[in-house]
TORKE-239619 format. One record per residue: x, y, z of N, C-alpha, C, CB in turn; residue number from 1. Coordinates in nm, 3 decimals. Glycine has a CB too. Layout:
// TORKE-239619
(node (X; Y; Z); (X; Y; Z); (X; Y; Z); (X; Y; Z); NUM) ...
//
This chain:
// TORKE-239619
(node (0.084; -0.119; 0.000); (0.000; 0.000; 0.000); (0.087; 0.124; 0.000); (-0.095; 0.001; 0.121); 1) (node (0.046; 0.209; -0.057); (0.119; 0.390; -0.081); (0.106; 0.414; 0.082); (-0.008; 0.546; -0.207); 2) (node (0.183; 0.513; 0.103); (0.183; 0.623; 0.209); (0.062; 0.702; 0.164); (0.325; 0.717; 0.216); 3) (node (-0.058; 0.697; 0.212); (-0.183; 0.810; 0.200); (-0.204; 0.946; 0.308); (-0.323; 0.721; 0.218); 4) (node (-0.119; 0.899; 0.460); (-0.140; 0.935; 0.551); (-0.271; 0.958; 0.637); (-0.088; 1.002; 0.531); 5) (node (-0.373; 1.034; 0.624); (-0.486; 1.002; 0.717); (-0.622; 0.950; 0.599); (-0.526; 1.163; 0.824); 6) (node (-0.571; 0.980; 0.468); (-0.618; 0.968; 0.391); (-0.692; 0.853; 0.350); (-0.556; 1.002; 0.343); 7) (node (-0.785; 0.747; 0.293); (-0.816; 0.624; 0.276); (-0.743; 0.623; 0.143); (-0.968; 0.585; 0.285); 8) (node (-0.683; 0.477; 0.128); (-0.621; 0.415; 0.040); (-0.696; 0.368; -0.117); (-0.578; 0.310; 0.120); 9) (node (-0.689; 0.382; -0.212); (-0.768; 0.304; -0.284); (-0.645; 0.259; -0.405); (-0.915; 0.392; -0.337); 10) (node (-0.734; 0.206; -0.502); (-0.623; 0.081; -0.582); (-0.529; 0.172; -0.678); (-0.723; -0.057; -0.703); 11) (node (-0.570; 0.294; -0.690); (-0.477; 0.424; -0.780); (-0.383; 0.465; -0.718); (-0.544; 0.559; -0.815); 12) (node (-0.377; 0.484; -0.598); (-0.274; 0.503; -0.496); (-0.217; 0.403; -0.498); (-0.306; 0.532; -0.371); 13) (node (-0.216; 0.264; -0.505); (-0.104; 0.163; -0.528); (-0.089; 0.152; -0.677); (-0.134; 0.017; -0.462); 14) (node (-0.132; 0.193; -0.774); (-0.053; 0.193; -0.940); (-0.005; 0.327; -0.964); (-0.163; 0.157; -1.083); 15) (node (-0.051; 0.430; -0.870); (0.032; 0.561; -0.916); (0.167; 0.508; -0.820); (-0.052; 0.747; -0.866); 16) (node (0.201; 0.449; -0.722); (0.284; 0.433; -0.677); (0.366; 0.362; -0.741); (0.263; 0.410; -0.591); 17) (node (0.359; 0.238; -0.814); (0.448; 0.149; -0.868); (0.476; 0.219; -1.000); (0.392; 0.002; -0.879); 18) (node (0.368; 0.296; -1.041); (0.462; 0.381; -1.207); (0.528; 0.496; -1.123); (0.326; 0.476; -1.377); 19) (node (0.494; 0.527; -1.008); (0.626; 0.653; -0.952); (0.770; 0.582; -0.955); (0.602; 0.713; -0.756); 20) (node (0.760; 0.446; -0.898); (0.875; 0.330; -0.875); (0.960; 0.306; -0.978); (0.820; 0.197; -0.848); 21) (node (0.818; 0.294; -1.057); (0.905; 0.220; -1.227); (0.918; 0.279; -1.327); (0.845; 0.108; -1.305); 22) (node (0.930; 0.439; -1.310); (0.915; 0.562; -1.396); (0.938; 0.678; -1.335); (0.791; 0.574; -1.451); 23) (node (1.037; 0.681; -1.277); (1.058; 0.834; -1.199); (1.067; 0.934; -1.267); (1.172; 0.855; -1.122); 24) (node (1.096; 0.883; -1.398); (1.139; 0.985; -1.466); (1.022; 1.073; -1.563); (1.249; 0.926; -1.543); 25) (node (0.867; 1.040; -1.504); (0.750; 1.095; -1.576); (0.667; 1.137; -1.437); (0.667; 0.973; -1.689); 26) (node (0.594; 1.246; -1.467); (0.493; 1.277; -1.365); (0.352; 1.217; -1.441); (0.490; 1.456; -1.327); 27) (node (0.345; 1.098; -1.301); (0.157; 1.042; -1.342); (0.086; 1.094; -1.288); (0.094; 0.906; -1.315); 28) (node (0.126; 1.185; -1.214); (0.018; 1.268; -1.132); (-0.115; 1.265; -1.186); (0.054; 1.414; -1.121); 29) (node (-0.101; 1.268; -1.364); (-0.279; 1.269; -1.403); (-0.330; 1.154; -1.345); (-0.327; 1.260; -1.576); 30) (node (-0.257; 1.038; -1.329); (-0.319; 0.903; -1.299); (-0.421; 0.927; -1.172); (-0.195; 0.786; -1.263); 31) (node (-0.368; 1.002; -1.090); (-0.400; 1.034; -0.961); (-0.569; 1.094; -0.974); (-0.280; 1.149; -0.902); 32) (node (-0.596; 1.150; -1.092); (-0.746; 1.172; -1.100); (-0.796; 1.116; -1.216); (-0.785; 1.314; -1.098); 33) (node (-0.723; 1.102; -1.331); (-0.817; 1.075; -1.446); (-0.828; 0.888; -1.410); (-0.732; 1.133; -1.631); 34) (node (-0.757; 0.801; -1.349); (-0.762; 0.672; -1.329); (-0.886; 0.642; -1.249); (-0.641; 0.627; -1.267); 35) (node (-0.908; 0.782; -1.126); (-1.026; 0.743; -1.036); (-1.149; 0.778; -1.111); (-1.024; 0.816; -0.893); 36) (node (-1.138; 0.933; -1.219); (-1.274; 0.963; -1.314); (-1.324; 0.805; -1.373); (-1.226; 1.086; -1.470); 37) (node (-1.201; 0.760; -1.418); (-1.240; 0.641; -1.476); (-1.293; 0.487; -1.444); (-1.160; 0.633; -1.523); 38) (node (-1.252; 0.474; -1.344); (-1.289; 0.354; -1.219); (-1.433; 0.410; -1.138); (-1.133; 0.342; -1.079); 39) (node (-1.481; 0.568; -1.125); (-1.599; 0.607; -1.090); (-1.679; 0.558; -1.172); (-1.615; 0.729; -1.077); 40) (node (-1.693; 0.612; -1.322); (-1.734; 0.573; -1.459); (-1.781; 0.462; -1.483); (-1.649; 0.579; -1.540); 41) (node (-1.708; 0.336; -1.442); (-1.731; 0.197; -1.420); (-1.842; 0.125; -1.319); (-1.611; 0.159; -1.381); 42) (node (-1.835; 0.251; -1.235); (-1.947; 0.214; -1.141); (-2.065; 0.319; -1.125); (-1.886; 0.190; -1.003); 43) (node (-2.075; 0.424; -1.195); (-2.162; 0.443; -1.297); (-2.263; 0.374; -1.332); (-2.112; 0.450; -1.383); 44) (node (-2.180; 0.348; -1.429); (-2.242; 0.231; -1.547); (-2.316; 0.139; -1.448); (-2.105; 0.128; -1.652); 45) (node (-2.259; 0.089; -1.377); (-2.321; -0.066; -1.344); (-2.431; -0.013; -1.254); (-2.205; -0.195; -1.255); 46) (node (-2.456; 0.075; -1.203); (-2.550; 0.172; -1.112); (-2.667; 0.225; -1.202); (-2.460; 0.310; -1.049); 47) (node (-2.619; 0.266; -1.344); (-2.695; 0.315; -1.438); (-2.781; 0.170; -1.520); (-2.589; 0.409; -1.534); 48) (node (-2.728; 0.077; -1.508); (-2.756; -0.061; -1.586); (-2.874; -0.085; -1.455); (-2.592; -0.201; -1.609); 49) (node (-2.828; -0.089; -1.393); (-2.919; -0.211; -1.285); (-3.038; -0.076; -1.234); (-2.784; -0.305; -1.095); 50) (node (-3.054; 0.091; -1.244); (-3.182; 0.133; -1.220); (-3.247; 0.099; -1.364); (-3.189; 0.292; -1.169); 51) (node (-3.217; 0.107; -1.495); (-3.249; 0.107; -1.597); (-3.320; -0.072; -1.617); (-3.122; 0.165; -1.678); 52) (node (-3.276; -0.154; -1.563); (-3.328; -0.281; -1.591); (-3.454; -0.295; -1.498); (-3.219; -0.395; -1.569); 53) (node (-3.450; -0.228; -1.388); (-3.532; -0.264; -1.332); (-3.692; -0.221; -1.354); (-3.483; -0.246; -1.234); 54) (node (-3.680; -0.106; -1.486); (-3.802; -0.100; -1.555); (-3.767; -0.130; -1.706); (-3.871; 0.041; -1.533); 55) (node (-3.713; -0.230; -1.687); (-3.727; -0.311; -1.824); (-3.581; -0.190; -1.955); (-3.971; -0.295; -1.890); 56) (node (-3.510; -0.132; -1.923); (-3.459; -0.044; -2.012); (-3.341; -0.062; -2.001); (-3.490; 0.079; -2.003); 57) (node (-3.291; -0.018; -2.147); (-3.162; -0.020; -2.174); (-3.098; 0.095; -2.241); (-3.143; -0.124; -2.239); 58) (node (-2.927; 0.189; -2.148); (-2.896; 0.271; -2.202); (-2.959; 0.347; -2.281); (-2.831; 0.243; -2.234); 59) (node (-2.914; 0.306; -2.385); (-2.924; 0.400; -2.491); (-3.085; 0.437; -2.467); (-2.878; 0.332; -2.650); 60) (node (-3.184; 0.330; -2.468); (-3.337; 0.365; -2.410); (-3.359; 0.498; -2.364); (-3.377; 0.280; -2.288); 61) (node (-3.282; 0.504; -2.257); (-3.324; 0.587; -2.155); (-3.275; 0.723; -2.217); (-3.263; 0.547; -2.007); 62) (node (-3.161; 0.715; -2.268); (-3.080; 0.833; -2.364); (-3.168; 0.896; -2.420); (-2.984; 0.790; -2.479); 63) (node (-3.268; 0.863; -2.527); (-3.345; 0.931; -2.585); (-3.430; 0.957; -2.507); (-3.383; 0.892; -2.683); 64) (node (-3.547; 0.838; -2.434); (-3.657; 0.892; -2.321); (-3.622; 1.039; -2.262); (-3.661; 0.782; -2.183); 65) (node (-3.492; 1.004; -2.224); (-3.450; 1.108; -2.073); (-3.469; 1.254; -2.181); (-3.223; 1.079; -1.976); 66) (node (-3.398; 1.296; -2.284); (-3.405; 1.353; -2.404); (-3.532; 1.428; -2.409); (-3.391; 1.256; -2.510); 67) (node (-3.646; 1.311; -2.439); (-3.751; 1.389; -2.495); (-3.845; 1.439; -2.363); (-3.836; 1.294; -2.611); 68) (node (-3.828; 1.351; -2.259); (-3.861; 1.394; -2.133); (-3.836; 1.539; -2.065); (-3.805; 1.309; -2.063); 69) (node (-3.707; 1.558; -2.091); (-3.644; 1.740; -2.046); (-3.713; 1.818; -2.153); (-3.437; 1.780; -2.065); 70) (node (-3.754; 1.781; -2.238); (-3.775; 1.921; -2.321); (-3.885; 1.934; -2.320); (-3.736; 1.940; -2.457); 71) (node (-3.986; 1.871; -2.210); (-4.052; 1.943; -2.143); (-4.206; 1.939; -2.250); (-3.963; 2.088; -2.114); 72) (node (-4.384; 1.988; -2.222); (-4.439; 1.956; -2.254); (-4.433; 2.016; -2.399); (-4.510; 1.953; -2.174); 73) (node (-4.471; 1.922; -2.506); (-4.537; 1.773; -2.532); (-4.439; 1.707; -2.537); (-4.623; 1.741; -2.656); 74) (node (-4.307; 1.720; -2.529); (-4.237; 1.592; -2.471); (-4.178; 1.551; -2.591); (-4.333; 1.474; -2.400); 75) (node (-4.165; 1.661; -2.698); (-4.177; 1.607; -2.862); (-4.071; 1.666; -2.912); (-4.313; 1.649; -2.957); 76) (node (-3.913; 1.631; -2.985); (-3.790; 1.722; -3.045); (-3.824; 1.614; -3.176); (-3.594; 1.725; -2.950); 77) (node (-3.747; 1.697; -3.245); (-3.723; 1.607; -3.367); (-3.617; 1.526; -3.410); (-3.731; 1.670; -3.458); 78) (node (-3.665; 1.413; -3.502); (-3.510; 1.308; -3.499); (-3.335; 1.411; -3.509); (-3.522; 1.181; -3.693); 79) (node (-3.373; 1.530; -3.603); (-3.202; 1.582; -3.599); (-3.193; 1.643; -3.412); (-3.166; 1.764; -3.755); 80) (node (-3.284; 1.681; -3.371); (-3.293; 1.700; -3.260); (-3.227; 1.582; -3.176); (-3.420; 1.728; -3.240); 81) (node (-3.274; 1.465; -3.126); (-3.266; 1.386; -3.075); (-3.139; 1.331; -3.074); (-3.347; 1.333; -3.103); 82) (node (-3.074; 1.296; -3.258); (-2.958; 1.342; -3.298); (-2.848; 1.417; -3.231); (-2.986; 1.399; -3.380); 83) (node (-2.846; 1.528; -3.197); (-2.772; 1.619; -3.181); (-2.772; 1.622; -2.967); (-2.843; 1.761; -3.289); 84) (node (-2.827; 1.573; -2.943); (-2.874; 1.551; -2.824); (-2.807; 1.438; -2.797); (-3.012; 1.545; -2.812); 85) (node (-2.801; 1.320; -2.831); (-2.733; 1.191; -2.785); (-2.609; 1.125; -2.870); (-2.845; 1.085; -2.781); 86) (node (-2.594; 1.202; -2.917); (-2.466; 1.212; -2.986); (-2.450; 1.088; -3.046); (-2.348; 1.247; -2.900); 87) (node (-2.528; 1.054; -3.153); (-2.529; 0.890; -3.222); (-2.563; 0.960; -3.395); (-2.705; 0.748; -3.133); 88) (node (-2.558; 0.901; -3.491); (-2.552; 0.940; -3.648); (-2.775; 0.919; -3.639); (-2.411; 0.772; -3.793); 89) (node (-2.707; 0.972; -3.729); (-2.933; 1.013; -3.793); (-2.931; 0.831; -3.817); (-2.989; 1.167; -4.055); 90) (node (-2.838; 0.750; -3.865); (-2.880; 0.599; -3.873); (-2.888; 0.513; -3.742); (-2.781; 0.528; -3.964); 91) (node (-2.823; 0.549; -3.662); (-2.860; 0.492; -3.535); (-2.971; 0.532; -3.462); (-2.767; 0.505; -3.457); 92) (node (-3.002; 0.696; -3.483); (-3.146; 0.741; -3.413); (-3.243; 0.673; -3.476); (-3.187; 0.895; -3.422); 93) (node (-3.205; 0.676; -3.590); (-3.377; 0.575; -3.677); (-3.376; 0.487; -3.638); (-3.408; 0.527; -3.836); 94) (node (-3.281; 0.341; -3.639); (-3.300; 0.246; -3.520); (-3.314; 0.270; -3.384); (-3.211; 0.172; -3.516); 95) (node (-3.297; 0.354; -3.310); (-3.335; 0.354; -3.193); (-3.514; 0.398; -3.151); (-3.231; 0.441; -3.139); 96) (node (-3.562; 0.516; -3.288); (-3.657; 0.537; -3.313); (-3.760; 0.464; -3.278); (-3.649; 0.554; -3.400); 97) (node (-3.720; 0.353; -3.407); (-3.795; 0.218; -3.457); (-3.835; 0.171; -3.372); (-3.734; 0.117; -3.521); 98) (node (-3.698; 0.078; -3.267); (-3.720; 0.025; -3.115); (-3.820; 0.054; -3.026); (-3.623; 0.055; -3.042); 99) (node (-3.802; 0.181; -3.003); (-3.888; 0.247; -2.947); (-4.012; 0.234; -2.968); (-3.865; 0.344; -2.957); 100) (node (-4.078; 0.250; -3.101); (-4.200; 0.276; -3.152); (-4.260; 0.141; -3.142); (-4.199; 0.338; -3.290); 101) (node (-4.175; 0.021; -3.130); (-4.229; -0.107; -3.110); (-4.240; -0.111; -2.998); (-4.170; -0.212; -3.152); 102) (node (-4.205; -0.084; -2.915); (-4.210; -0.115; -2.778); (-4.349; 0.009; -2.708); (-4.026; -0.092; -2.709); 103) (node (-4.378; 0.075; -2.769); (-4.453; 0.200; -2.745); (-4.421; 0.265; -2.644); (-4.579; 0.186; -2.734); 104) (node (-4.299; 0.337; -2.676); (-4.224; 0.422; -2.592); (-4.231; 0.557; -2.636); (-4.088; 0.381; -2.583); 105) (node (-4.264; 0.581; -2.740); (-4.254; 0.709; -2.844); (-4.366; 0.696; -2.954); (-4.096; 0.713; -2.926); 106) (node (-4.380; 0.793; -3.013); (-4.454; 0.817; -3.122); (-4.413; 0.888; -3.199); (-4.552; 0.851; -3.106); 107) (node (-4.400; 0.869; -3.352); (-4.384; 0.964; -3.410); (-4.469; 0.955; -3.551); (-4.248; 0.980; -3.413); 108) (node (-4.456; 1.159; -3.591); (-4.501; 1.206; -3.676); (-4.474; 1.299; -3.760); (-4.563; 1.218; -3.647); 109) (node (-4.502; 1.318; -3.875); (-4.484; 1.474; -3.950); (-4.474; 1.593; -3.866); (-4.606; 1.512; -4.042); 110) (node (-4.416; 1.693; -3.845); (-4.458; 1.816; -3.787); (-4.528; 1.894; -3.844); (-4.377; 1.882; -3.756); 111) (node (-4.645; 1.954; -3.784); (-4.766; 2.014; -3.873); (-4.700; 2.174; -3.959); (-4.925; 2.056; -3.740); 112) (node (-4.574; 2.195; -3.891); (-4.524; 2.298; -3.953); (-4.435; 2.312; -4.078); (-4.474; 2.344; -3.873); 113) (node (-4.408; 2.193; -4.055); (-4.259; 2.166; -4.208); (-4.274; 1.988; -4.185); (-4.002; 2.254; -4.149); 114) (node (-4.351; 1.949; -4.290); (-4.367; 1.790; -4.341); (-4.284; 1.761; -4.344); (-4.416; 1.740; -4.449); 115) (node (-4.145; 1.787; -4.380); (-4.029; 1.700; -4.390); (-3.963; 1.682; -4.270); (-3.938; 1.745; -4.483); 116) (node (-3.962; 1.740; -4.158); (-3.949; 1.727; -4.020); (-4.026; 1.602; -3.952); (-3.996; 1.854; -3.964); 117) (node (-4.009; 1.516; -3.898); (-4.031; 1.392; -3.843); (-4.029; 1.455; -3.637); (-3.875; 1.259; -3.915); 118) (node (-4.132; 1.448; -3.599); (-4.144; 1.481; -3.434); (-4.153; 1.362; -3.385); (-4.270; 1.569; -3.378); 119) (node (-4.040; 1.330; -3.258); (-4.072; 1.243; -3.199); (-4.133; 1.262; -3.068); (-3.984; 1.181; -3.201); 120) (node (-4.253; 1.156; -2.999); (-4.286; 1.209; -2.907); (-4.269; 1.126; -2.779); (-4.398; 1.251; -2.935); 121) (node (-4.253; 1.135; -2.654); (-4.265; 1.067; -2.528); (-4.418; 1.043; -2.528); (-4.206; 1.154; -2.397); 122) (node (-4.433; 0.886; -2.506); (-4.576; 0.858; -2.476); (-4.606; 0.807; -2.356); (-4.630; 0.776; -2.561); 123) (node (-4.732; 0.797; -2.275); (-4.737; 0.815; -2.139); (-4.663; 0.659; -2.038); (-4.914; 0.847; -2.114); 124) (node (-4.629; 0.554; -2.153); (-4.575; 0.455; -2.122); (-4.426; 0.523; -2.093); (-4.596; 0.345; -2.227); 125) (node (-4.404; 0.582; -2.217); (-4.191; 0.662; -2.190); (-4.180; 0.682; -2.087); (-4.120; 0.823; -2.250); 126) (node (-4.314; 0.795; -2.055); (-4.240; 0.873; -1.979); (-4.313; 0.758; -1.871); (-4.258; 1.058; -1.977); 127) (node (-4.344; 0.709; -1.804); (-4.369; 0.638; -1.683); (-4.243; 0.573; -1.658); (-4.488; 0.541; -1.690); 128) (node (-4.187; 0.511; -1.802); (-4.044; 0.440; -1.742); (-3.946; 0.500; -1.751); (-3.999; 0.326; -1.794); 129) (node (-3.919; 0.649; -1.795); (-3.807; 0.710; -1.785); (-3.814; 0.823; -1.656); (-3.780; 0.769; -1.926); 130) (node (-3.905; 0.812; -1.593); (-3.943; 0.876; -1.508); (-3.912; 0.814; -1.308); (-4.087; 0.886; -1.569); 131) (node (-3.950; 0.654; -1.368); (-3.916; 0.522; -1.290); (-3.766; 0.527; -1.289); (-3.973; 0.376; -1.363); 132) (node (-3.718; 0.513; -1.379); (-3.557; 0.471; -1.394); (-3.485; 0.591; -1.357); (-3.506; 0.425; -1.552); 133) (node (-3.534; 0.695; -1.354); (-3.460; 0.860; -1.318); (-3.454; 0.821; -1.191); (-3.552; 1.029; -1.344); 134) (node (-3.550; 0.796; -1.074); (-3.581; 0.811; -0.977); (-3.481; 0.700; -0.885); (-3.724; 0.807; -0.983); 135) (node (-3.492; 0.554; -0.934); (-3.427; 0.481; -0.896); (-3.192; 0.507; -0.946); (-3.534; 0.354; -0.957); 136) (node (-3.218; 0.585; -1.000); (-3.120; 0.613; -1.042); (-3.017; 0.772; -0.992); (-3.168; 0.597; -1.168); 137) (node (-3.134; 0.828; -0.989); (-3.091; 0.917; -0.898); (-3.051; 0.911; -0.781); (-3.151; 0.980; -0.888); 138) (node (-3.149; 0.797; -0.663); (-3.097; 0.713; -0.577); (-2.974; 0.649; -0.540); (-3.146; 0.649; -0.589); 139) (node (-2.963; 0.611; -0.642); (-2.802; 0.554; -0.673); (-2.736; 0.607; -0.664); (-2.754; 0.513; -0.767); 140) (node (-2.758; 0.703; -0.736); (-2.618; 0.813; -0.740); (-2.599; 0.873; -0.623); (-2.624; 0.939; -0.843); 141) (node (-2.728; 0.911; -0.532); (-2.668; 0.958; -0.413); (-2.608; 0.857; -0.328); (-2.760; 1.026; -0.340); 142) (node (-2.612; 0.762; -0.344); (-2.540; 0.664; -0.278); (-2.412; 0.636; -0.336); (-2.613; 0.550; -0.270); 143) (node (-2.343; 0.692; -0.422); (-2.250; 0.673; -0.510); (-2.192; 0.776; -0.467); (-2.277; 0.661; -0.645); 144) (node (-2.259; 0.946; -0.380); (-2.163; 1.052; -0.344); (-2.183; 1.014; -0.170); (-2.212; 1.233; -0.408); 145) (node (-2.178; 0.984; -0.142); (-2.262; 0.951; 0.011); (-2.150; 0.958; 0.118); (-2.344; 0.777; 0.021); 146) (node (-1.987; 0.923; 0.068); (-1.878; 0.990; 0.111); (-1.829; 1.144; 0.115); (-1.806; 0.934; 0.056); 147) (node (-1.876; 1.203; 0.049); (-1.885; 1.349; 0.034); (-1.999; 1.385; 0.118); (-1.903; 1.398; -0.116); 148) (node (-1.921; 1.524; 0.143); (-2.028; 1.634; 0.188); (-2.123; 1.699; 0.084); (-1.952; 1.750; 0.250); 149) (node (-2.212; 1.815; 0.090); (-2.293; 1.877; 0.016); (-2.142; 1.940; -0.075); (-2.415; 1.985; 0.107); 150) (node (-2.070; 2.048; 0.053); (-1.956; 2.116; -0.026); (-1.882; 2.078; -0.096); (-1.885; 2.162; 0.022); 151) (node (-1.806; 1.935; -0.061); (-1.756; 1.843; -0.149); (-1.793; 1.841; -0.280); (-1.778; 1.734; -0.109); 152) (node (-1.935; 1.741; -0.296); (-1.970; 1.743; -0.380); (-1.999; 1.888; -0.471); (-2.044; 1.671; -0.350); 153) (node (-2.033; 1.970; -0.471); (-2.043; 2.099; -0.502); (-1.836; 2.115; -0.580); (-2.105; 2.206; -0.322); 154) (node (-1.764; 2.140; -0.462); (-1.617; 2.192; -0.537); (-1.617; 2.084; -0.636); (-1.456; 2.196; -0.434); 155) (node (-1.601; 1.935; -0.611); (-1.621; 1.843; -0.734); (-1.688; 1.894; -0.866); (-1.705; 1.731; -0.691); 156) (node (-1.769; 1.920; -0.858); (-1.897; 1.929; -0.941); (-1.828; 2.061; -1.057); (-2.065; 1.982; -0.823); 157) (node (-1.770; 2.141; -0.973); (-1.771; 2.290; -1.009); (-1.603; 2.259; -1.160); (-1.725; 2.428; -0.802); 158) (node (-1.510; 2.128; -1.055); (-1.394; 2.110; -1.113); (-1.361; 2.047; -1.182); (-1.331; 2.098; -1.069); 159) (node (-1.505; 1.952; -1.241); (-1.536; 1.830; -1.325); (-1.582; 1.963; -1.451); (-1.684; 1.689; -1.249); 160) (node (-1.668; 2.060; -1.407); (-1.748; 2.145; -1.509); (-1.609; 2.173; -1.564); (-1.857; 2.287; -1.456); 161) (node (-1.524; 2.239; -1.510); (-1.388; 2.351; -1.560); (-1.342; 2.255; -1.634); (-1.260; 2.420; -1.442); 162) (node (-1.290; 2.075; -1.592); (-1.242; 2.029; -1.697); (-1.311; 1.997; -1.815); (-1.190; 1.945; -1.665); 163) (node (-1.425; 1.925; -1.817); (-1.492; 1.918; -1.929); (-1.544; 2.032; -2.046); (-1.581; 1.865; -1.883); 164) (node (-1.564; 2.084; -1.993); (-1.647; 2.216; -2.068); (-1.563; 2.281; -2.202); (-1.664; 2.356; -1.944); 165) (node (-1.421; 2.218; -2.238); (-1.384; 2.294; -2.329); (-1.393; 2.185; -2.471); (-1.238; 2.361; -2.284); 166) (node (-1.402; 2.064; -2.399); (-1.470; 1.947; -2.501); (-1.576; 1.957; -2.511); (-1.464; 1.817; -2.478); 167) (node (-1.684; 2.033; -2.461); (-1.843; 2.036; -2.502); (-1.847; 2.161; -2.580); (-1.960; 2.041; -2.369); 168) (node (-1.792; 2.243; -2.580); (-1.839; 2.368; -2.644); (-1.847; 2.331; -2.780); (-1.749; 2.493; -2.622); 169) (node (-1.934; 2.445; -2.879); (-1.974; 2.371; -2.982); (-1.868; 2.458; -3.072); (-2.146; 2.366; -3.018); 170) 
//
């Protein structure tokens, strides 16, 4: 185990230690956060999998639901919309579309304003299960910060925004 001092130990602190050992001659210091962003990420996922199954859904599912759900009433963006929102090609939204529309999760139609526009909509089944899976999932997640304080979480929050934000800008 690393020297942490009052600190708790976790498994990055013993591989940033052995590449300090076996590489003095590089600073891994990034290891020291981007290894834990990434091992969080992992448990994430498996947090995000298991609220999502438990009303029958999968990822990407919820990706669009959650999507047409925020934008609020009628609950309706359009496929380049949806597109541009979940970051997948106009050929994967049409299959995910499709899925959807079999499962009666969505509806879609012409927009009465420009026919060539395709509206997709949240139907009262979507939103019941993207609404279910938010809830149980949100859960999670607070149990996922539950070592942190409010403030904690907050400076986190604020230093995750500063790094990311120059990869989201458009």
């Amino acid at each position: 185990m690393s020297d942490t001092g009052s600190r708790a130990a976790d498994q990055v602190d013993d591989i940033v230690a052995a590449w300090r050992r076996e590489r003095p001659d590089l600073d891994v210091s990034p290891l020291e956060v981007l290894s834990r962003v990434s091992r969080l990420a992992r448990h994430l996922d498996l947090a995000r999998r298991h609220a999502f199954e438990r009303v029958d859904l999968v990822a990407w599912e919820f990706d669009v639901l959650s999507a047409l759900r925020r934008s609020g009433e009628p609950y309706q963006l359009s496929a380049g919309e949806l597109v541009r929102q979940t970051m997948v090609t106009s050929g994967t939204m049409t299959n995910r579309i499709d899925r959807l529309l079999a499962r009666g999760m969505v509806a879609r139609a012409p927009s009465e304003s420009d026919r060539r526009t395709v509206l997709i909509t949240l139907t009262a089944q979507g939103r019941e299960a993207v609404d279910s899976a938010l809830a149980d999932l949100v859960t999670d997640e607070h149990e996922l910060l539950a070592g942190l304080s409010v403030r904690e979480r907050d400076e986190l929050a604020a230093a995750l925004r500063r790094l990311l934000a120059p990869f989201e800008q458009d």
